[in-house]
C-alpha positions in Angstrom: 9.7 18.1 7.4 6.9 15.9 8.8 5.6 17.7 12.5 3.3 15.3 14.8 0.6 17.0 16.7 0.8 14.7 19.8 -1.7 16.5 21.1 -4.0 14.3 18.5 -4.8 10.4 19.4 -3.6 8.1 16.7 -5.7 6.3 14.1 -4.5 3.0 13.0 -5.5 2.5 8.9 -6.0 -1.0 7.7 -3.2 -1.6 5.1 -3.2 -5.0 2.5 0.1 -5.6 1.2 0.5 -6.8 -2.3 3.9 -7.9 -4.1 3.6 -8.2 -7.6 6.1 -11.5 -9.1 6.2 -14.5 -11.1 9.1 -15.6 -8.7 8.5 -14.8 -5.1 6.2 -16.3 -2.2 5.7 -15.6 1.5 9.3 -17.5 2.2 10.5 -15.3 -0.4 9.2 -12.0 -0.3 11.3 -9.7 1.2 10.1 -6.6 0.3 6.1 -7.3 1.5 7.8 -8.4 4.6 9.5 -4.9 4.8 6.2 -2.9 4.0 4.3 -5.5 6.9 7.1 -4.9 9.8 7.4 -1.2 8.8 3.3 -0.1 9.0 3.0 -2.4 12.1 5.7 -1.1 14.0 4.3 2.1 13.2 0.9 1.2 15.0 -1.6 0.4 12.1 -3.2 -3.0 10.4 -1.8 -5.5 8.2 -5.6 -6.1 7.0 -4.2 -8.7 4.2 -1.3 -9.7 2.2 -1.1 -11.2 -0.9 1.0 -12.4 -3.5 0.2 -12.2 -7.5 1.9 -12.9 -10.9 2.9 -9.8 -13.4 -0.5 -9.9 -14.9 -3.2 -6.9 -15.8 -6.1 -8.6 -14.9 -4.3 -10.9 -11.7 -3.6 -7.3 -10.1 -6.6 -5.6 -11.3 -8.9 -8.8 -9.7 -6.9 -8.5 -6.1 -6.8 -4.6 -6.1 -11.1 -4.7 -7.0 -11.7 -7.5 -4.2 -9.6 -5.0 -1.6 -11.8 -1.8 -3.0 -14.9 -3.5 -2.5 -13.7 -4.5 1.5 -14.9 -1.8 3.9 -12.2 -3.0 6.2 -9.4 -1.8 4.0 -8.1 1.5 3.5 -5.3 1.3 1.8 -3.4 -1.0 -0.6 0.2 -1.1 -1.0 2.3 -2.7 -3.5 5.9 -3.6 -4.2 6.8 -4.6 -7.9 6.3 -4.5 -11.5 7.2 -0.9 -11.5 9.7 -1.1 -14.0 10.2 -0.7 -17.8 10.8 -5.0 -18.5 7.4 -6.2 -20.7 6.3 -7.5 -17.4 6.0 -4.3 -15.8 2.4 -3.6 -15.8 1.4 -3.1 -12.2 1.2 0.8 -13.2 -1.0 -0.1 -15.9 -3.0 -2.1 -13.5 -3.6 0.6 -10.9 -4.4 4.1 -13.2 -6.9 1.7 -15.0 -9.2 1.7 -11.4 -7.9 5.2 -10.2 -10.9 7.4 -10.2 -8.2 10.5 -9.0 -4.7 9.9 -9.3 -2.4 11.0 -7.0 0.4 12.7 -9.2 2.7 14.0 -5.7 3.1 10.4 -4.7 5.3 9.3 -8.0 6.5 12.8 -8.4 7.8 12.7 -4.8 8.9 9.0 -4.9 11.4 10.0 -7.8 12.5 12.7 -6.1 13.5 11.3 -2.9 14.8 8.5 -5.2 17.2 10.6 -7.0 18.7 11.8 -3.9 19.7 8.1 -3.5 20.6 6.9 -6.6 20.7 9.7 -9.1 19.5 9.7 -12.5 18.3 6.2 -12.0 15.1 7.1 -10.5 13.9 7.6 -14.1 13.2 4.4 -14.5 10.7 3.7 -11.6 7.2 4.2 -12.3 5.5 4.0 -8.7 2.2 5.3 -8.7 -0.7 6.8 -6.5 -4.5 7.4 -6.1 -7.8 6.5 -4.9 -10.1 4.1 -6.1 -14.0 3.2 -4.2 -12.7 5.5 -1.1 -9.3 3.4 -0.9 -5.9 4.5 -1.2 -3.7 2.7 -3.8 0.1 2.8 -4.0 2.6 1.2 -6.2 6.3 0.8 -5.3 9.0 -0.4 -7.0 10.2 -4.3 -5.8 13.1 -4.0 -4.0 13.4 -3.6 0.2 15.0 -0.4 -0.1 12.2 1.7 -2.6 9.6 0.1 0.1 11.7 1.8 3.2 11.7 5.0 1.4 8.0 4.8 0.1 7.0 4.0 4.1 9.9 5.9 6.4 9.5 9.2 3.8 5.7 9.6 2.7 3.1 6.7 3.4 4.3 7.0 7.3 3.7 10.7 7.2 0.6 10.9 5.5 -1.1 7.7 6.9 -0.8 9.3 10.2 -3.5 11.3 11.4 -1.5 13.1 13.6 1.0 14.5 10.6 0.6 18.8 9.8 0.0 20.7 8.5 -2.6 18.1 6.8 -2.6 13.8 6.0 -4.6 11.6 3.7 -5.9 9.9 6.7 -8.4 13.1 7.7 -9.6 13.0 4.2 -10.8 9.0 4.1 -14.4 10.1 5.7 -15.1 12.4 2.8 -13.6 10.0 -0.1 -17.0 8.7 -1.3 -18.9 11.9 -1.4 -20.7 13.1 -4.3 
């Protein structure tokens, strides 16, 4: 699976963290609290967290304000991936992609089905790159966010991972 070259020192990526809910808040929010401990413990940034309602243009404002920061890399979400009417983080993120990542969902539902089966169908977590940043969607619950961090976002947000990472890539995101 995932082979470290040790031989390479680490490069800690500044991460936001956003959860996506009309019910939750920081007392609340288990799952950003999972994606925080997990990429910390792992040796990279929490460069922000925030917390906004299942709306279009409430996740489209955050996600543009955390593009335009140089000091963030990458933005991670939890929730709203679903099929409910108030499911539109997914909408929210491909409308700012300028490449999608189509291996992130793909692989997320994969790995997901070896967990829960057929079920997997029904997330719709999403990938790509927007202003030189790294978007990703995750579903809402604690357990999609271990599996989105412990088997892919840990791997490829480490510079160190072979045979290759999105990490090596950030310098050249922007070019034209």
């Amino acid at each position: 699976m995932a082979r470290i070259d040790e031989s390479r020192p680490f490069l800690p990526v500044n991460i936001a963290v956003l959860t996506v809910s009309d019910t939750r808040d920081l007392t609340t929010d288990k799952s950003g609290d999972t994606l925080a401990e997990r990429l910390t413990a792992d040796g990279h940034n929490l460069a922000d967290r925030a917390i906004v309602r299942d709306d279009v243009r409430a996740i489209v404002d955050q996600l543009r304000r955390w593009i335009a920061d140089p000091q963030i890399d990458v933005v991670i979400s939890t929730g709203g991936t679903g099929l409910t009417g108030r499911d539109v983080t997914p909408e929210a993120f491909e409308s700012l992609f300028e490449k999608k990542i189509d291996g992130f969902g793909e692989m997320f539902r994969w790995l997901s089905f070896e967990k829960i089966g057929t079920s997997a169908l029904q997330s719709r977590a999403t990938g790509g790159l927007a202003g030189g940043t790294y978007l990703f969607a995750l579903p809402g619950s604690p357990s999609a966010c271990r599996d989105g961090w412990d088997l892919i976002l840990k791997w490829q947000l480490d510079n160190r991972h072979r045979p290759c990472n999105l990490v090596e890539l950030m310098p050249r995101l922007t070019e034209v």
